[in-house]
SEMIKE-65331 format. One line per 3 residues: number of its first residue (from 1); for each residue x, y, z of N, C-alpha, C. Coordinates in pm, whole numbers. Layout:
! SEMIKE-65331
NUM = X Y Z X Y Z X Y Z; ...
! end
This chain:
! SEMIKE-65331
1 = 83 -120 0 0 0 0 87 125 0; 39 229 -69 122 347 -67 -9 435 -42; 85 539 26 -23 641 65 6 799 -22
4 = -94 800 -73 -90 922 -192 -140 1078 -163; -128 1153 -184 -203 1272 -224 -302 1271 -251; -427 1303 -218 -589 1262 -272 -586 1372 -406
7 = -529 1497 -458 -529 1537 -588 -418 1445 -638; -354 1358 -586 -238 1316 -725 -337 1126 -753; -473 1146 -695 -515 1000 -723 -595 989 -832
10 = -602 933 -946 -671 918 -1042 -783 823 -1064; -863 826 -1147 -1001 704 -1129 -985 530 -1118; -872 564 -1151 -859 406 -1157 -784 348 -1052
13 = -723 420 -993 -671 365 -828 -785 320 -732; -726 217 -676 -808 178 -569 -763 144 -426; -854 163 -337 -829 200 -216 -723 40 -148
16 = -651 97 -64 -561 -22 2 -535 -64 129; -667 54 204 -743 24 322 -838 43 344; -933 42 438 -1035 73 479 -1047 155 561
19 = -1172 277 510 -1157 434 601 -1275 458 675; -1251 505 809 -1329 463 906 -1387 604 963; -1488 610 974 -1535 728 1069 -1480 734 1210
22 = -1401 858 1268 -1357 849 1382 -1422 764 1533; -1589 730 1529 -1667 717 1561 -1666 536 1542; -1594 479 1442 -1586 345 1433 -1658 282 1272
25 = -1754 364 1278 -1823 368 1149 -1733 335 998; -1784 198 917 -1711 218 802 -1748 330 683; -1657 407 643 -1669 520 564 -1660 481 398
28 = -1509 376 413 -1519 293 270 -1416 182 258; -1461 82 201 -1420 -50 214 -1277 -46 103; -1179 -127 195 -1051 -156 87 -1113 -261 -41
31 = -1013 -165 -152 -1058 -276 -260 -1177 -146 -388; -1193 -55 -258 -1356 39 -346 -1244 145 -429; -1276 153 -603 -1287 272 -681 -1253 378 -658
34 = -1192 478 -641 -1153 626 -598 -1192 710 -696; -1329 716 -709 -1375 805 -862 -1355 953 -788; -1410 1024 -900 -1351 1207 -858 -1481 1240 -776
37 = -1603 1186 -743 -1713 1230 -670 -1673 1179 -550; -1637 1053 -473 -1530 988 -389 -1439 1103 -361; -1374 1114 -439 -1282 1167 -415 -1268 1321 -356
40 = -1336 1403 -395 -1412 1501 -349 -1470 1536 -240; -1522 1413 -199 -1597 1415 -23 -1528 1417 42; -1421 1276 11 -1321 1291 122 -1202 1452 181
43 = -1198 1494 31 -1164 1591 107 -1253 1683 141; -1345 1681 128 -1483 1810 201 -1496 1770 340; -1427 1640 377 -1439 1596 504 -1290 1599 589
46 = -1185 1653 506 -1069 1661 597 -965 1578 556; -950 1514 466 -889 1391 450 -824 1422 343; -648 1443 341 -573 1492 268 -472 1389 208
49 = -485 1216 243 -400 1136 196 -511 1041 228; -502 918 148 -568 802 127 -440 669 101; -495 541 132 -350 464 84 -412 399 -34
52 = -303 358 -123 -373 294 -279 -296 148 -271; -347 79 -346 -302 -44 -400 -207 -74 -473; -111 -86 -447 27 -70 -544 94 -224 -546
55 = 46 -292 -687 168 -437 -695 261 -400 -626; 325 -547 -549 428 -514 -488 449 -444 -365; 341 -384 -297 388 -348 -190 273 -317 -71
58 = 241 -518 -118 98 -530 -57 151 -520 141; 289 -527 171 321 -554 259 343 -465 326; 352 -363 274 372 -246 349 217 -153 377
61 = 261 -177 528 143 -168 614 182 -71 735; 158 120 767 180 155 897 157 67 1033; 246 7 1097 241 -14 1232 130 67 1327
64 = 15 25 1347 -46 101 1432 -12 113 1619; 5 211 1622 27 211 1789 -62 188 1871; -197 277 1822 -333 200 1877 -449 136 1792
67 = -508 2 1802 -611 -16 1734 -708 49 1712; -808 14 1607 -895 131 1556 -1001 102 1625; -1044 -7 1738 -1143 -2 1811 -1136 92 1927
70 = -960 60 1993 -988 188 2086 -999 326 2062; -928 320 1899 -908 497 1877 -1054 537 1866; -1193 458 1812 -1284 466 1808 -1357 502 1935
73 = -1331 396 2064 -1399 382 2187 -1377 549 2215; -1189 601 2210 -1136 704 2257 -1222 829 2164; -1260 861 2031 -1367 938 1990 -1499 926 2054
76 = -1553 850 2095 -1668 824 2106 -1695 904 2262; -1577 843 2329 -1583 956 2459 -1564 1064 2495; -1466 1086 2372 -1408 1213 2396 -1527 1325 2362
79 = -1599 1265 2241 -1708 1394 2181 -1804 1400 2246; -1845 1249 2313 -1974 1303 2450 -1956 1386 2537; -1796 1394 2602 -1753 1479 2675 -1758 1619 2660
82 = -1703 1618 2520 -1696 1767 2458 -1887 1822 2439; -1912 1720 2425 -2114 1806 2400 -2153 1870 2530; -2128 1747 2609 -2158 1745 2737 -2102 1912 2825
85 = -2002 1887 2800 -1978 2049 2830 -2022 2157 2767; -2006 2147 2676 -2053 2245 2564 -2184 2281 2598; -2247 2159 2625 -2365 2199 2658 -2431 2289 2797
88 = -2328 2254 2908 -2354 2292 2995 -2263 2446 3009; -2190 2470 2923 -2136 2611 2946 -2172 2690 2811; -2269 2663 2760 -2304 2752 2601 -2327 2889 2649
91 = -2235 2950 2601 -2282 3140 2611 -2260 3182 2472; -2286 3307 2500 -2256 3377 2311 -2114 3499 2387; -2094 3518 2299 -2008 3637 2309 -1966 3712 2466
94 = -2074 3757 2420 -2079 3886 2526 -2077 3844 2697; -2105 3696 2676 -2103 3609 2808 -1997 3566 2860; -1882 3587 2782 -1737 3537 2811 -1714 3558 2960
97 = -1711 3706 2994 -1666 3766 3114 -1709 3697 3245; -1811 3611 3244 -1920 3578 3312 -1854 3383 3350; -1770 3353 3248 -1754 3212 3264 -1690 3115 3369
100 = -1593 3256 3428 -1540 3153 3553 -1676 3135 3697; -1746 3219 3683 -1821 3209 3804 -1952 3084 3749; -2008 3066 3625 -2037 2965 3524 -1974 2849 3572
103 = -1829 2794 3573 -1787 2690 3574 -1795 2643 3718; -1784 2788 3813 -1760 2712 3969 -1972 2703 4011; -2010 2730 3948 -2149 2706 3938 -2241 2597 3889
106 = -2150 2532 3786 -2203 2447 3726 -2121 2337 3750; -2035 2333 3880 -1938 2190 3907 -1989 2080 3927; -2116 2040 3980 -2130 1906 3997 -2189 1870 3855
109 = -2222 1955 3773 -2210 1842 3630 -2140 1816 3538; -2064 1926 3558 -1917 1893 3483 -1863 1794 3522; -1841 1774 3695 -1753 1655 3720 -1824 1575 3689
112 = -1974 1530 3663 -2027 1423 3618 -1972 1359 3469; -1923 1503 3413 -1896 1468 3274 -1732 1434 3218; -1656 1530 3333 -1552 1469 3296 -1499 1386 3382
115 = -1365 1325 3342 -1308 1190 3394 -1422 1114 3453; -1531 1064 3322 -1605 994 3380 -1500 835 3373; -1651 744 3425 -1584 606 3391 -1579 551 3324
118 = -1645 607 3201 -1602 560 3067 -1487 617 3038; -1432 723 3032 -1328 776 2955 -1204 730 3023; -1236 719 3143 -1103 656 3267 -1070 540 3195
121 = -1163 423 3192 -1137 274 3102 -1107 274 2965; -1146 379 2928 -1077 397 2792 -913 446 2788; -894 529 2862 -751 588 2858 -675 447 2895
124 = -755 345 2995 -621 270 3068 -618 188 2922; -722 203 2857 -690 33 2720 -610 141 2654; -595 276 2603 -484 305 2539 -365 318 2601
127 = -329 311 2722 -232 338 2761 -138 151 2766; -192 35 2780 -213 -105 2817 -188 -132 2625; -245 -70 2526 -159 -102 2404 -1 -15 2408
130 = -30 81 2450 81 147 2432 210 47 2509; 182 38 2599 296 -45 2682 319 -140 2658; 198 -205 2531 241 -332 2518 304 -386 2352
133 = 292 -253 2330 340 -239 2190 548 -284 2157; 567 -359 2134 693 -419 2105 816 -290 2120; 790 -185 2048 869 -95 1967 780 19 2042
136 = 815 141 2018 802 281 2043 833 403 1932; 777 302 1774 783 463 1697 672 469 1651; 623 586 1666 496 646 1643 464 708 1515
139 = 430 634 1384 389 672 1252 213 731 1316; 222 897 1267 114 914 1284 -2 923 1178; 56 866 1060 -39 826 923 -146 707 961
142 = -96 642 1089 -157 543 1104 -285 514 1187; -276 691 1228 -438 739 1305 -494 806 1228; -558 730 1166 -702 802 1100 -739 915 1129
145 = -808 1059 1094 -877 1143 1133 -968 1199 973; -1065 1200 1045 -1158 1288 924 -1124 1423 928; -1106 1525 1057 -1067 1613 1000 -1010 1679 1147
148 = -935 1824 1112 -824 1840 1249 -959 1931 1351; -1072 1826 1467 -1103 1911 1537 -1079 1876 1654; -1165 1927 1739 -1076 1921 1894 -1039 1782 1916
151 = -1154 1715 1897 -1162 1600 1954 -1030 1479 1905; -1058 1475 1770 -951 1399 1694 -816 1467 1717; -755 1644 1764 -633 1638 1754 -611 1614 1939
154 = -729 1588 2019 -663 1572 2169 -670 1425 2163; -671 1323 2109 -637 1158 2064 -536 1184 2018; -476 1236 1905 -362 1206 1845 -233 1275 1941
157 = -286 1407 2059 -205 1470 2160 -160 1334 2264; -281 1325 2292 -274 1221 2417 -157 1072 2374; -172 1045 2289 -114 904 2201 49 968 2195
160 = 68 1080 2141 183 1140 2130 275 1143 2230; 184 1208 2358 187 1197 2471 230 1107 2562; 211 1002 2546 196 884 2595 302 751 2573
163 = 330 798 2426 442 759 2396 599 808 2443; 581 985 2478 682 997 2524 683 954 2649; 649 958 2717 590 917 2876 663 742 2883
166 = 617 670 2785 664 523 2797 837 528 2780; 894 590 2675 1007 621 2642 1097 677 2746; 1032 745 2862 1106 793 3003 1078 700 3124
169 = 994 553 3084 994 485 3161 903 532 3278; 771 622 3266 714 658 3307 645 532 3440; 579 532 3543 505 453 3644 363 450 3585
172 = 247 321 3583 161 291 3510 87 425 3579; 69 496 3687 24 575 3745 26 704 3676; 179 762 3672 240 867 3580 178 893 3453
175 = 166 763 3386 67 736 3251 -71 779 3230; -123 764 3362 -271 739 3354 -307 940 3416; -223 976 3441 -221 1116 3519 -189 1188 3386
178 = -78 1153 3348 -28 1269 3173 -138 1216 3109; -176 1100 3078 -333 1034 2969 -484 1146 3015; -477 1201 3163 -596 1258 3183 -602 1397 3153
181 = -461 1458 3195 -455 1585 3130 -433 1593 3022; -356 1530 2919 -345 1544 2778 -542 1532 2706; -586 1459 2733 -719 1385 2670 -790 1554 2740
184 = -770 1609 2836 -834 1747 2884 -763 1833 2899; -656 1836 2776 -584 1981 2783 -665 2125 2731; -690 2104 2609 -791 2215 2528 -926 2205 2593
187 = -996 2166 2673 -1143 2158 2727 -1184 2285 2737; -1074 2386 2765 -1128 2508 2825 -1174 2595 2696; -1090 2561 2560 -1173 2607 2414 -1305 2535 2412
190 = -1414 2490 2488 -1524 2461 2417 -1594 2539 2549; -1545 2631 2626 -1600 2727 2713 -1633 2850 2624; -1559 2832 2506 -1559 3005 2437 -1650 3020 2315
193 = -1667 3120 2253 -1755 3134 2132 -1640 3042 2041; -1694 2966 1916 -1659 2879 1828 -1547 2941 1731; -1609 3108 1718 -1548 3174 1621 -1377 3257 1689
196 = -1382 3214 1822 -1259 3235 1888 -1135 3104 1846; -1181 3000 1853 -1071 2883 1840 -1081 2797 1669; -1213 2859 1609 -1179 2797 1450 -1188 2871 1380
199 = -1153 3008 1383 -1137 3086 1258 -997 3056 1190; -970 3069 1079 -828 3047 1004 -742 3217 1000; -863 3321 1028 -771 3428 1014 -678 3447 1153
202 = -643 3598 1154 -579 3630 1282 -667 3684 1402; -692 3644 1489 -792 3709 1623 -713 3879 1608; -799 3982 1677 -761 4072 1711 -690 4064 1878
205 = -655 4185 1921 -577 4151 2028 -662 4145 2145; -793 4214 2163 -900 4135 2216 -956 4043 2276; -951 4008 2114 -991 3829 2110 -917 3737 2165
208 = -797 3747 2144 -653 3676 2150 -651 3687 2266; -674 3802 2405 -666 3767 2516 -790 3732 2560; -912 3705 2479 -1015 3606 2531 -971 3451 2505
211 = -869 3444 2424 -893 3326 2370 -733 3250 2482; -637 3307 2531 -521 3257 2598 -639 3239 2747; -753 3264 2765 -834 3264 2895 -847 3089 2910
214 = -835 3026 2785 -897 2891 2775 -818 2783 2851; -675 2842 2902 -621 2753 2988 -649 2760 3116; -688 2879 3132 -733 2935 3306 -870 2827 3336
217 = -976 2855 3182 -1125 2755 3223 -1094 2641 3246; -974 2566 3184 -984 2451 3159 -919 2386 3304; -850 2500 3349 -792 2437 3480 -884 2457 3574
220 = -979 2553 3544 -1071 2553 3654 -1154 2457 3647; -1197 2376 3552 -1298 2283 3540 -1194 2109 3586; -1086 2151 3544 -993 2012 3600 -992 2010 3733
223 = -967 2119 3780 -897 2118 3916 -997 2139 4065; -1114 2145 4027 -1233 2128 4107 -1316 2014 4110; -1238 1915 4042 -1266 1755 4031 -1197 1682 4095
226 = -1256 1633 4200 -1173 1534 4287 -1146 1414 4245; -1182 1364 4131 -1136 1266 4039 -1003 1244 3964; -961 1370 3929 -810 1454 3840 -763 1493 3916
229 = -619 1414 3930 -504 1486 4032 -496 1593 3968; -405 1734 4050 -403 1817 4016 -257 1843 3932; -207 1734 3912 -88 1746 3768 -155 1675 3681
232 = -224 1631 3663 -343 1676 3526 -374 1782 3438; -447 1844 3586 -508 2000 3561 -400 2078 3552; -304 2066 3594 -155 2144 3537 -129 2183 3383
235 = -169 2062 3359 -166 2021 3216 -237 2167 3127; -354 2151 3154 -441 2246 3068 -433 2389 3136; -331 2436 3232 -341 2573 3247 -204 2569 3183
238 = -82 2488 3196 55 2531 3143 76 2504 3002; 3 2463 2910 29 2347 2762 105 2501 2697; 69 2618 2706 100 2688 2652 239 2776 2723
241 = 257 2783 2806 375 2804 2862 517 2768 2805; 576 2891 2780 730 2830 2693 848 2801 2789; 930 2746 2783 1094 2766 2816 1144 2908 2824
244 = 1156 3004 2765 1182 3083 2788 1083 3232 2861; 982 3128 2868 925 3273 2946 831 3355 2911; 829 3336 2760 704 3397 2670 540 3381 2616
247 = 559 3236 2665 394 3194 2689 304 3260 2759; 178 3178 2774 58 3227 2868 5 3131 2966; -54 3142 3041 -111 3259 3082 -46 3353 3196
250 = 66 3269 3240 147 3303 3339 286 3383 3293; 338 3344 3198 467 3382 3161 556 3255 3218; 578 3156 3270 630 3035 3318 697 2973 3252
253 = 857 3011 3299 958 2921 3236 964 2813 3289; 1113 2719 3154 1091 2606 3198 1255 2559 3223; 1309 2436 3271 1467 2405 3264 1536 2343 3172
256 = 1434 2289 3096 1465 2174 2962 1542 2077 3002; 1528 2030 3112 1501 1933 3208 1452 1778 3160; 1474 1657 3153 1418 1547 3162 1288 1547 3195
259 = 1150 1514 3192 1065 1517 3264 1039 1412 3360; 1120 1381 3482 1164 1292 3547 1074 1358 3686; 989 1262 3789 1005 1320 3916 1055 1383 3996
262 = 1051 1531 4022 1194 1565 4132 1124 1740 4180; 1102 1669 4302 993 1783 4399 1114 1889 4394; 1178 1865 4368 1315 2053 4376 1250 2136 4294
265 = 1227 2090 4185 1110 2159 4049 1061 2226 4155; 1071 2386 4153 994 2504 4175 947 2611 4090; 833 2637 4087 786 2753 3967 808 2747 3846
268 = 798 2641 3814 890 2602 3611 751 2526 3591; 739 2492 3471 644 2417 3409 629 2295 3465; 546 2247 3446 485 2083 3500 559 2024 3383
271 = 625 1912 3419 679 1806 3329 552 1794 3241; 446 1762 3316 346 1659 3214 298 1776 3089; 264 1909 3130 242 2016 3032 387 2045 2943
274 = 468 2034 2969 609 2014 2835 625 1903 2732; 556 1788 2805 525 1673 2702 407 1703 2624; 268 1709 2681 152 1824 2616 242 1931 2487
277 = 324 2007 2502 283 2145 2452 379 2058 2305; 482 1943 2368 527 1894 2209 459 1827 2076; 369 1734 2226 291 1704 2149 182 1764 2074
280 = 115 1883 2108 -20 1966 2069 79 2054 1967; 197 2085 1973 314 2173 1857 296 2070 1772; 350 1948 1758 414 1880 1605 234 1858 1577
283 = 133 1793 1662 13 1746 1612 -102 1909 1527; -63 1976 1598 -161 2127 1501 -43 2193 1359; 110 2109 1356 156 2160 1232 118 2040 1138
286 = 78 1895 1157 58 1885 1052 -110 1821 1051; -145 1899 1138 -331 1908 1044 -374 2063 1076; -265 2155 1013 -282 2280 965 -354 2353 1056
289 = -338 2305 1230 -415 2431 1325 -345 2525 1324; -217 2507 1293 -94 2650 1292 -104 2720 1169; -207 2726 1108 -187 2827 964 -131 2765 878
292 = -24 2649 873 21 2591 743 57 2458 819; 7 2345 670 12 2226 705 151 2148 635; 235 2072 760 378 2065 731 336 1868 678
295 = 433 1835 650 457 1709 647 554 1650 752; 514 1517 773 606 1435 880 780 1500 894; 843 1476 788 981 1542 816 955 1713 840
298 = 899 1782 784 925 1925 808 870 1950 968; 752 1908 1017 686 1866 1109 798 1834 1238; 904 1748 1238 977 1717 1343 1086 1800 1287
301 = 1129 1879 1196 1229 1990 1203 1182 2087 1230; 1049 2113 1261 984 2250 1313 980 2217 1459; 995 2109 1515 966 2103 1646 1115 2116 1690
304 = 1184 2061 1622 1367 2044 1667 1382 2201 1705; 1324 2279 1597 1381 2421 1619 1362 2476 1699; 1233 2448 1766 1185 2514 1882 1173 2461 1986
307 = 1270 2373 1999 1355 2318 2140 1482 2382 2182; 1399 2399 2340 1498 2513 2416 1427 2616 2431; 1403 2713 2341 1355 2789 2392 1200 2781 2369
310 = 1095 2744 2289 995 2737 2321 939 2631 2406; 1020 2482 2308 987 2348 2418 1096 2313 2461; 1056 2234 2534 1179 2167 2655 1253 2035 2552
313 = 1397 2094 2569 1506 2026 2460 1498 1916 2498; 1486 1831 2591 1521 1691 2606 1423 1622 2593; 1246 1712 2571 1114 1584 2548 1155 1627 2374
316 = 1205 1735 2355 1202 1704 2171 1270 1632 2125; 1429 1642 2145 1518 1502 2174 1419 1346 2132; 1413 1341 2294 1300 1211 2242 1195 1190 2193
319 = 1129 1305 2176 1029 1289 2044 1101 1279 1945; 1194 1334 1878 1227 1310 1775 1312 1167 1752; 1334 1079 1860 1392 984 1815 1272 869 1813
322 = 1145 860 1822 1051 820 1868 960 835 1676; 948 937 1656 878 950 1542 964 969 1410; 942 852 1270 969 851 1183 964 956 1081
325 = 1087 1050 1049 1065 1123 989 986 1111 828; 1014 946 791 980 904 682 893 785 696; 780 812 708 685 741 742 653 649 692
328 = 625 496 740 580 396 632 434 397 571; 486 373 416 372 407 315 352 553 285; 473 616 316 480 785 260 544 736 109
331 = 439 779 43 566 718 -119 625 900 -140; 723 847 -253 827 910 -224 928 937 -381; 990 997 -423 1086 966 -558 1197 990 -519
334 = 1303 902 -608 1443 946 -568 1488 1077 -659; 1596 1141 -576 1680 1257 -608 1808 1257 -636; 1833 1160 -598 1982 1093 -659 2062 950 -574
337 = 2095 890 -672 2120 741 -664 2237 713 -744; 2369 604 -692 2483 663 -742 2458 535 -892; 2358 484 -891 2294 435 -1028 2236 546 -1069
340 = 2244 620 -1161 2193 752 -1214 2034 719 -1301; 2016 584 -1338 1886 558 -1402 1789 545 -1299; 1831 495 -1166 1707 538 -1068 1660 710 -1055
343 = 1745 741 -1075 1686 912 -1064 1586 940 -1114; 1439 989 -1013 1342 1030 -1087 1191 908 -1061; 1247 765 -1022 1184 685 -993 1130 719 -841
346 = 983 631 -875 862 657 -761 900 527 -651; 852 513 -524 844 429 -435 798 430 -288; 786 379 -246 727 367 -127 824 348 23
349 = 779 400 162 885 394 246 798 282 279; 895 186 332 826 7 344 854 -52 446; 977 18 556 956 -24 710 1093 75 726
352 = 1044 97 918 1140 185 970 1270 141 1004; 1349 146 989 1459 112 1101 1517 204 1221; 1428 133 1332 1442 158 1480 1556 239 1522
355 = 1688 180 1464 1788 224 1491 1856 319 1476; 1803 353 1321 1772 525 1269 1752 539 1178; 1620 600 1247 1466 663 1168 1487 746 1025
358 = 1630 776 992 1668 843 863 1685 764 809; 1663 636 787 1731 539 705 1648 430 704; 1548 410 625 1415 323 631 1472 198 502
361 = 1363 164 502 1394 63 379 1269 104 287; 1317 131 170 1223 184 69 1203 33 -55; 1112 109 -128 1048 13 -279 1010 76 -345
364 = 1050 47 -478 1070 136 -614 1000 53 -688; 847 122 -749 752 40 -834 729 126 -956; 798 197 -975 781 317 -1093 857 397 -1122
367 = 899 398 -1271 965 493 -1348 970 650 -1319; 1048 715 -1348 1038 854 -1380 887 861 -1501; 874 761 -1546 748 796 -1678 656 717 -1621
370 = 631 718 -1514 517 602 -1449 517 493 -1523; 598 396 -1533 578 267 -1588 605 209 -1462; 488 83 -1446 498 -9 -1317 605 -110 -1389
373 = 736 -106 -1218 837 -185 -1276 780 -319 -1170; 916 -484 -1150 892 -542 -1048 951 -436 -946; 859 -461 -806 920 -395 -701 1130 -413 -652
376 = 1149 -280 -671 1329 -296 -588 1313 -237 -491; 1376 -381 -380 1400 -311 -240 1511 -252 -231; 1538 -163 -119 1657 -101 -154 1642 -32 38
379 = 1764 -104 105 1783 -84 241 1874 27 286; 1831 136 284 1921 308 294 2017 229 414; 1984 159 514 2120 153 646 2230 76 531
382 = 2228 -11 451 2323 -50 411 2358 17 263; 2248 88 207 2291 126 55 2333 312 64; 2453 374 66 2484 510 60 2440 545 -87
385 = 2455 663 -25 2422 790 -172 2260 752 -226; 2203 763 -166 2083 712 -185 1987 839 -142; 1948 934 -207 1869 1039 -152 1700 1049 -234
388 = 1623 1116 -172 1518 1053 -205 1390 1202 -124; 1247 1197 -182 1182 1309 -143 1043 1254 -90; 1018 1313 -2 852 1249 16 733 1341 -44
391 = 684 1263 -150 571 1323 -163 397 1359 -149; 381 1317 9 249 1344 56 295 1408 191
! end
């Protein structure tokens, strides 16, 4: 399977998985037609890559980190949650000013709604694959989303999340505490008018300090729940807080520090909100909440850069050794090959190597003139001069 560009797919390709409504729902069966009316919905629905059927590289398959029943179970709770509030804090505009005395007003149904016991049993089955997952690299092609909204990018936060957390050898406890605040970091955006957190333009400065308010709600609605430790609720007042000092809502630096236990930590960021803010950084650059939508490699060189001083250097560190810059089933063409007739040929990235993530093992099923060749494997750890581009 290769995973394509939904404008570079033509009528006669056909699908090489099956696409699922975040919700669990089948959307469309592997094996179905990709006509241009198909094709069309999907992206009216968010969906900017599809995988195709490619001889030869029936084997290449993203590693999923979590199954699609829990990522399902994990939508299913997450959006009751999100109504559920929504419902109980709906104001318009002009009601903003009014919301913290709203939230300490309306606490016993909020806590009814969040960290209920559904969402608790759900976090422990994602956290129970996560730990039990062989390996620790996180292809995020391999979580489905229809399209980047709250709900689907605080699953793909939390998972992100979670992974770094396993990678520091986190306590099943530690897990289940970063799993509650990550899954309720943004809560406090569904306190605000809609047109504050999904417009694509720029807020005025106004707005912008109505809209940095959403970590204050969200900690107020965490942290008046005797259910959510309160490094949870840490979580959703600090996610935005930088290393150097320039975040909100506090201004709260950080040490770029390990995120390791160690009560000396005074007045600096919560470990668990520095793992949050990497993860909610690389997950809104590439489903375009940041104004422009990056790809997997540009994606973890945008996060590299802004370690240290925005995020904490040592969770980017290990995020970045954690996530494949070259994702399996990102197809791809070469750029130069010290065989000069591969130049120009199409292929597919076809498994990671663990050992380093720059150096995958690729498959070459097509010409520079699109002619389907037999598949060539071709193993970058052992083959040099081998350079190559991703194109989705």
């Amino acid at each position: 399977m290769v995973r394509y560009n939904i404008d570079d797919v033509t009528d006669d390709m056909v699908l090489g998985e099956s696409i699922f409504m975040p919700t669990g729902e089948l959307l469309l069966a592997a094996g179905f037609k990709l006509t241009e009316r198909y094709r069309l919905r999907l992206k009216q629905m968010g969906f900017h890559t599809v995988g195709i059927q490619v001889e030869g590289t029936e084997d290449v398959t993203p590693e999923k980190i979590i199954s699609d029943h829990v990522q399902a179970e994990m939508a299913v709770s997450v959006s009751k949650t999100t109504d559920a509030v929504r419902n109980v804090l709906r104001v318009r505009k002009e009601g903003v000013q009014n919301l913290r005395k709203m939230i300490r007003e309306n606490k016993t149904q909020l806590n009814k709604y969040l960290a209920s016991s559904g969402l608790a049993r759900t976090l422990e089955k994602l956290i129970d694959e996560i730990l039990n997952n062989p390996t620790v690299v996180l292809n995020m092609s391999a979580l489905q989303n229809v399209k980047a909204d709250l709900f689907s990018h605080a699953i793909n936060v939390t998972t992100i999340a979670l992974c770094i957390g396993r990678k520091y050898h986190f306590s099943y406890d530690e897990l289940k505490q970063l799993a509650m605040g990550a899954i309720n970091f943004d809560i406090g955006l569904v306190a605000l008018p809609a047109e504050l957190h999904e417009r694509n333009g720029e807020l005025s400065p106004e707005e912008f300090k109505q809209y940095q308010q959403h970590t204050v709600y969200g900690y107020l609605m965490l942290s008046q729940n005797p259910s959510i430790a309160p490094t949870s609720a840490a979580v959703a007042l600090q996610h935005h807080e930088y290393q150097d000092g320039t975040g909100f809502p506090r201004g709260m630096k950080g040490e770029n520090r390990p995120p390791l236990k160690d009560f000396s930590r005074k007045k600096v960021i919560h470990r668990f909100a520095e793992i949050v803010a990497v993860a909610d950084t690389y997950d809104m650059l590439l489903t375009g909440r940041m104004g422009v939508t990056l790809d997997t490699y540009h994606g973890v060189r945008r996060v590299i850069e802004m370690g240290g001083t925005k995020l904490n250097a040592d969770i980017v560190k290990t995020f970045a050794s954690i996530v494949p810059v070259y994702p399996v089933g990102a197809r791809l063409r070469i750029t130069d090959a010290p065989a000069s007739q591969l130049v120009g040929y199409y292929g597919v990235v076809a498994r990671d190597n663990p050992d380093d993530l720059e150096k995958p093992q690729i498959v070459l099923y097509e010409t520079r003139k699109r002619l389907r060749i037999p598949p060539i494997l071709i193993d970058l750890a052992k083959r040099d001069g081998v350079a190559f581009e991703i194109l989705t």
